[in-house]
C-alpha positions, -999 to 999 in steps of 0.1 A, spaced: 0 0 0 16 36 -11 9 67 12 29 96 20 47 92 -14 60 58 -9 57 22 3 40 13 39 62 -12 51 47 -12 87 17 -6 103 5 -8 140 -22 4 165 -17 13 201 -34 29 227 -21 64 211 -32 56 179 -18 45 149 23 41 140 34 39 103 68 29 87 70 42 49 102 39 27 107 61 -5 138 63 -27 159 47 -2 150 72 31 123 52 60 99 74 76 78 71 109 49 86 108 21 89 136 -11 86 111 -5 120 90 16 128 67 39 146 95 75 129 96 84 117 131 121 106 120 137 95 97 173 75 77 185 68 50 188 36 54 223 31 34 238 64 53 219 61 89 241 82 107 230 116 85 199 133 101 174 133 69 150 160 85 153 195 86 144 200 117 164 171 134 196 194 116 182 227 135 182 207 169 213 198 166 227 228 155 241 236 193 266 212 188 287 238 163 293 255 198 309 225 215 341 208 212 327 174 226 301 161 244 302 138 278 262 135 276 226 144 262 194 137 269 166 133 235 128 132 244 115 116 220 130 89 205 113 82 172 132 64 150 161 72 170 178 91 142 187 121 163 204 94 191 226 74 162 236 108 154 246 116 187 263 86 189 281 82 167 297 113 160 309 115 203 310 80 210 317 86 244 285 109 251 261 92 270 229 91 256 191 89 277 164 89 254 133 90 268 102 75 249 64 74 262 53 47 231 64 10 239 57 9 206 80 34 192 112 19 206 102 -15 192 94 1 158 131 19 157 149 -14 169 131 -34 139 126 -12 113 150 14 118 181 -4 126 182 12 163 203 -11 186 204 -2 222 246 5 229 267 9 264 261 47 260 223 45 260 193 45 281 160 36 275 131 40 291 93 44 295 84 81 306 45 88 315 36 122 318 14 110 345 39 108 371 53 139 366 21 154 373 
């Protein structure tokens, strides 16, 4: 099935609604049931951020020499952590993900492997509340 401007390769339904993994020319998108990009790679050049956005968030990095850690809400496809990692492999990484479902989705369709430098885990807004 083609939507988005390319192949659905993955679909699932949670209790937030509905997740979607879509490939075109080579670049795999998540998408959160509109045509919105949550992240995405290219999946034969992972480590380059593909979204425009995901570029401007990183921009603070031209102001540091290194960095020793970071924290990403959000974890999507987990582009924006790879990134991280692996241009300062010895940041240390927490990304913090409220979808079960997400993190699954980025381990088996976007190549996302969980690494010494990183932590994963459930946040509910819930609890800070």
């Amino acid at each position: 099935m083609y939507k988005y401007d390319g192949l659905v390769i993955y679909q699932h339904h949670d209790d937030e609604g509905i997740l979607e993994v879509v490939e075109s020319n080579g670049v795999r998108s998540l998408h959160f049931g509109s045509t919105a990009k949550q992240s995405s790679i290219d999946i034969n050049d992972p480590e380059t951020l593909q979204l425009p956005y995901a570029r401007t968030m990183s921009s603070w990095l031209l102001f540091k020499d290194s960095v020793d850690k970071a924290m990403v809400v959000g974890l999507g496809g987990g582009s924006l952590t790879r990134f991280l990692l692996y241009h300062f492999p010895e940041c240390r990484v927490r990304a913090v993900e409220y979808r079960d479902s997400v993190v699954k989705i980025a381990r088996s369709h976007f190549r996302f492997a969980y690494g010494f430098a990183l932590e994963s885990y459930r946040w509910r807004w819930r609890e800070l509340c």
